[in-house]
TIKE-664846 format. One line per field, with one value per residue: residue number from 1; residue in three letters; x, y, z of N, C-alpha, C in turn. Coordinates in nm, 2 decimals, padded with zeros to 4 digits, always signed. Layout:
N
drense: c(NUM|...)
doza: c(ALA|...)
n.east: c(X|...)
n.north: c(Y|...)
n.up: c(Z|...)
ca.east: c(X|...)
ca.north: c(Y|...)
ca.up: c(Z|...)
c.east: c(X|...)
c.north: c(Y|...)
c.up: c(Z|...)
***
This chain:
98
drense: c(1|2|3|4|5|6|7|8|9|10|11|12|13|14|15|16|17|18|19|20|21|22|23|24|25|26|27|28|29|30|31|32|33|34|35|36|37|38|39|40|41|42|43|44|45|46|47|48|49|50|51|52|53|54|55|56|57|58|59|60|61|62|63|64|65|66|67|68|69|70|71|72|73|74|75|76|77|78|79|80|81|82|83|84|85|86|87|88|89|90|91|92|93|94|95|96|97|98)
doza: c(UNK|UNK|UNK|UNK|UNK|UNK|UNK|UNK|UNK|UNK|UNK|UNK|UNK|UNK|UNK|UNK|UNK|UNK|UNK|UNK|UNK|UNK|UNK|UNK|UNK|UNK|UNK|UNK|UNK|UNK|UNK|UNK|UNK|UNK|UNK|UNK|UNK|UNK|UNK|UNK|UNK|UNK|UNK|UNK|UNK|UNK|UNK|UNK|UNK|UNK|UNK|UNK|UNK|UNK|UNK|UNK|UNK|UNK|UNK|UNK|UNK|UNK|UNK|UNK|UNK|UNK|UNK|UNK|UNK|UNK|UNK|UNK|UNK|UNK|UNK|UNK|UNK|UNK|UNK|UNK|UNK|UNK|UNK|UNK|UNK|UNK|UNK|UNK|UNK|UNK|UNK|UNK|UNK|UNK|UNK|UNK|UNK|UNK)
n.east: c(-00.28|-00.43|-00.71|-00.90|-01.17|-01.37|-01.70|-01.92|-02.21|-02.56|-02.78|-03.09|-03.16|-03.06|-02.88|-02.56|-02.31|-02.19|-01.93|-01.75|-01.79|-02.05|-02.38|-02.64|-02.94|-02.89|-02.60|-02.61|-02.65|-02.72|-02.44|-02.26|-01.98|-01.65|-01.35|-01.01|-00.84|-00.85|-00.77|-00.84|-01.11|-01.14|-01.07|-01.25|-01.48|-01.37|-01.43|-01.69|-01.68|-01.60|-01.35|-01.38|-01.48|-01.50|-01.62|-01.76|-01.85|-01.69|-01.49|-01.28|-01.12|-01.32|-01.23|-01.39|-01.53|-01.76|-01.88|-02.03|-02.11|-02.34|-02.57|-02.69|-02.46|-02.25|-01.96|-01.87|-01.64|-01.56|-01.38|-01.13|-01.03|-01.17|-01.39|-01.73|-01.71|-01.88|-01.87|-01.98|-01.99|-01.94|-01.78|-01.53|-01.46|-01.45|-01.49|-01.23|-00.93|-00.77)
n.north: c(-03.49|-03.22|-03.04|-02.78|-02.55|-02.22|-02.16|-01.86|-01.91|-01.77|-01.88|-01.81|-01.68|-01.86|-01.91|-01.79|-01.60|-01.34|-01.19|-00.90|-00.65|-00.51|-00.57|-00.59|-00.77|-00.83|-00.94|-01.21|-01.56|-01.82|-01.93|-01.75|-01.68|-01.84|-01.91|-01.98|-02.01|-01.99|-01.76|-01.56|-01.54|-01.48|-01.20|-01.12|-01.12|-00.93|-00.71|-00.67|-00.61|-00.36|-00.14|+00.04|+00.40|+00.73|+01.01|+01.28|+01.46|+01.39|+01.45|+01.28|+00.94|+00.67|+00.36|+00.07|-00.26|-00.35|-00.66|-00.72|-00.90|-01.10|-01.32|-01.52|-01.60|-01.90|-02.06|-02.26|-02.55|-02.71|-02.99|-03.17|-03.46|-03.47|-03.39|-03.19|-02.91|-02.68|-02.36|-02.12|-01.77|-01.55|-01.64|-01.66|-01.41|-01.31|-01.10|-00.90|-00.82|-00.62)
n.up: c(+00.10|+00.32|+00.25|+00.26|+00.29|+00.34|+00.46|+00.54|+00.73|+00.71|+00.95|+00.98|+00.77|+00.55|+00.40|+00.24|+00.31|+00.10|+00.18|+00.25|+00.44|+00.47|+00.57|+00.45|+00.31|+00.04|+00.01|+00.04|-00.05|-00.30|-00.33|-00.20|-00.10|-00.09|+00.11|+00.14|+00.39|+00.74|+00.89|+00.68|+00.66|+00.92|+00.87|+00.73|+00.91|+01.11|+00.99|+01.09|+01.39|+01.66|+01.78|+01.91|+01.97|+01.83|+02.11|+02.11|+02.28|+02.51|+02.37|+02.29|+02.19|+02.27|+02.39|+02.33|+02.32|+02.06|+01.93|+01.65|+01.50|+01.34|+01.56|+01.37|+01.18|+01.10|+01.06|+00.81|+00.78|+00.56|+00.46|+00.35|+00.45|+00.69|+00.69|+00.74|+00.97|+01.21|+01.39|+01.58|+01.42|+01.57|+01.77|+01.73|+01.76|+02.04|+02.34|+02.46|+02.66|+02.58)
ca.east: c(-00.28|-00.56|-00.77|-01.02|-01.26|-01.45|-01.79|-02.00|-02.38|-02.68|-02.89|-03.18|-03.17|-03.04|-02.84|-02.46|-02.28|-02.09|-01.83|-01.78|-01.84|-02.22|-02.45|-02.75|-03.00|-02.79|-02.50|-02.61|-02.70|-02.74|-02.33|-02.18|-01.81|-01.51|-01.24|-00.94|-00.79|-00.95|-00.79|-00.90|-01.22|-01.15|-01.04|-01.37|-01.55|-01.32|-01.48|-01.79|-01.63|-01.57|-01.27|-01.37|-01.51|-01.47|-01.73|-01.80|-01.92|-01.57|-01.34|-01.22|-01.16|-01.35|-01.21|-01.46|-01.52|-01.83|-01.91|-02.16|-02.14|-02.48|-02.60|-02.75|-02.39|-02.18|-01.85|-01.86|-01.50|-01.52|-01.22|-01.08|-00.98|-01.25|-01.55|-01.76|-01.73|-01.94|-01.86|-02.02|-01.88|-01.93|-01.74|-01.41|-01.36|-01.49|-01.42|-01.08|-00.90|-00.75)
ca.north: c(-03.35|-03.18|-02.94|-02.70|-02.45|-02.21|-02.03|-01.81|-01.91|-01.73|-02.01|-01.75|-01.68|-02.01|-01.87|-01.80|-01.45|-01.34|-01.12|-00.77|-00.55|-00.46|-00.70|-00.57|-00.86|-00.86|-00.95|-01.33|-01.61|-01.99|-02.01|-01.65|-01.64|-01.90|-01.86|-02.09|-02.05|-01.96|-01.60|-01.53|-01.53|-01.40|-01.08|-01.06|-01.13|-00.85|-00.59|-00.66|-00.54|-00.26|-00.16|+00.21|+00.50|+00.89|+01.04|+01.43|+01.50|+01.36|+01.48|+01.18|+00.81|+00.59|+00.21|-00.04|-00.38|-00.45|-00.80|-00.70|-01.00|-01.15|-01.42|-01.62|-01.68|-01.99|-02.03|-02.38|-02.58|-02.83|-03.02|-03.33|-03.55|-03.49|-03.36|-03.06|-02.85|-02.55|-02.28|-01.98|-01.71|-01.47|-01.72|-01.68|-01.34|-01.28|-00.99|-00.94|-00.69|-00.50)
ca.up: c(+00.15|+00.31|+00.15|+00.36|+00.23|+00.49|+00.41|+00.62|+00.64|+00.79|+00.97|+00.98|+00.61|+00.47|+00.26|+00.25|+00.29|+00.00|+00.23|+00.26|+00.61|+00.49|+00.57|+00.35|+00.23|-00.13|+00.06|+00.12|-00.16|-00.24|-00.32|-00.13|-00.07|+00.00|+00.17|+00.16|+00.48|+00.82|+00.90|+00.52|+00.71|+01.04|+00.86|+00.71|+01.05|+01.19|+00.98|+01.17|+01.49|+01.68|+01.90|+01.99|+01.85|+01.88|+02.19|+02.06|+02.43|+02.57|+02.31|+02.26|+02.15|+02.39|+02.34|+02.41|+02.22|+02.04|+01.82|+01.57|+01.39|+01.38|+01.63|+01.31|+01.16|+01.16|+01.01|+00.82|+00.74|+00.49|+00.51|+00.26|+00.54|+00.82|+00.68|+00.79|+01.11|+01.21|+01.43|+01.58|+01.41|+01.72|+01.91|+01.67|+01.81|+02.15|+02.38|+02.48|+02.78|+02.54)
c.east: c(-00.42|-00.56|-00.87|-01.04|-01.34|-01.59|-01.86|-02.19|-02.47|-02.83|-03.00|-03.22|-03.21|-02.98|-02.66|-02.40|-02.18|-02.00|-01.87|-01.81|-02.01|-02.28|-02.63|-02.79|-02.93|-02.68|-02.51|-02.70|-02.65|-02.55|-02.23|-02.04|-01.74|-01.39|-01.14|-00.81|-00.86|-00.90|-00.84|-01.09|-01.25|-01.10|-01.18|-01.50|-01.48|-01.39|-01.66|-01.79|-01.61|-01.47|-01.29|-01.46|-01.49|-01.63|-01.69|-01.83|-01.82|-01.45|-01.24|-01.19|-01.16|-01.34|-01.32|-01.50|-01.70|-01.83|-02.01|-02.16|-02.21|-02.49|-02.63|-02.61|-02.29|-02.07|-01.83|-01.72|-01.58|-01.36|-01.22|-01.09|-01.12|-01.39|-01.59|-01.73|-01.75|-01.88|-01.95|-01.95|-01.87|-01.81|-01.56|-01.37|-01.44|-01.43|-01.28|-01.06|-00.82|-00.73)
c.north: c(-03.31|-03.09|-02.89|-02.59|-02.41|-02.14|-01.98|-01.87|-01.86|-01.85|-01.94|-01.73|-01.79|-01.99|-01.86|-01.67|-01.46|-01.26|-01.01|-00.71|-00.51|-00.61|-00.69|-00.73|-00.89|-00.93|-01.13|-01.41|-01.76|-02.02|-01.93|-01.70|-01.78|-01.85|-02.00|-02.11|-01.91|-01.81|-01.53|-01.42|-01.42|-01.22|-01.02|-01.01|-00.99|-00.67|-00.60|-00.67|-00.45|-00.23|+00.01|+00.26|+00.66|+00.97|+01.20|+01.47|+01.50|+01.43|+01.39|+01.08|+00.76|+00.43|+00.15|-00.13|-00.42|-00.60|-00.76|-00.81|-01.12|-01.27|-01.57|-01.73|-01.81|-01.99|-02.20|-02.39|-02.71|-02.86|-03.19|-03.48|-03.56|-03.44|-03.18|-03.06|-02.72|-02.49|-02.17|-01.88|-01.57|-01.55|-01.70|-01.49|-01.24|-01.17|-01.00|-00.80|-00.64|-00.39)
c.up: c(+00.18|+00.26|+00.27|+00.27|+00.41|+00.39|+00.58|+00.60|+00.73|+00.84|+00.98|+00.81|+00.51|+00.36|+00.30|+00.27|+00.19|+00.04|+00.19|+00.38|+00.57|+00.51|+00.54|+00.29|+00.11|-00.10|+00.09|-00.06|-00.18|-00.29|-00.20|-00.18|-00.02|+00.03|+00.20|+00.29|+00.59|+00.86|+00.73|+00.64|+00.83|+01.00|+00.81|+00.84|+01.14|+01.16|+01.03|+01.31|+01.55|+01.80|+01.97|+01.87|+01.93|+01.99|+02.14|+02.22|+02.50|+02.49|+02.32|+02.27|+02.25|+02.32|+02.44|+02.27|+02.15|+01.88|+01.76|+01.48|+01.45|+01.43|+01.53|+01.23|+01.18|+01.04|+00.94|+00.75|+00.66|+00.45|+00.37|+00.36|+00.69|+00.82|+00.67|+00.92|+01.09|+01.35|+01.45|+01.53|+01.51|+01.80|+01.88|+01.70|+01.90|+02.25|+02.47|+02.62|+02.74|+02.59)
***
């Protein structure tokens, strides 16, 4: 049976994110956060997204998509059976036509 583990890691840092939507310097360290299956992850990645926000000038909610999840992370899978593989984790949820 395979086994997969994912973490997040900041290749600018060198360190690992310990999860959570803030991404304050505290927020990252030499073991962070696993996650044992990949939307586990992609939910965390989701809170560093944006699908709209409210315009005060418009009176109201303007949908538009941004990715704020930082250029430095990558999404690594260690796996039983196949090893590692890294990922952008920008790339795991790119903009959409929502």
């Amino acid at each position: 049976m395979e086994i997969k583990i994912y973490k997040i890691w900041d290749t600018e840092r060198k360190l690992f994110f310990k999860g959570g939507w803030f991404n304050g310097d505290s927020r990252y360290g030499k073991q962070g956060k696993t996650w044992n299956q990949l939307n586990h992850v992609k939910s965390c990645l989701k809170g560093h997204t944006e699908n709209g926000h409210w315009d005060n000038t418009l009176h109201k909610y303007v949908r538009e998509y941004k990715n704020n999840i930082p250029d430095s992370w990558e999404v690594i899978e260690f796996s039983s059976v196949t090893g590692e593989r890294r990922f952008k984790a920008k790339d795991l949820y790119p903009p959409t036509n929502e």
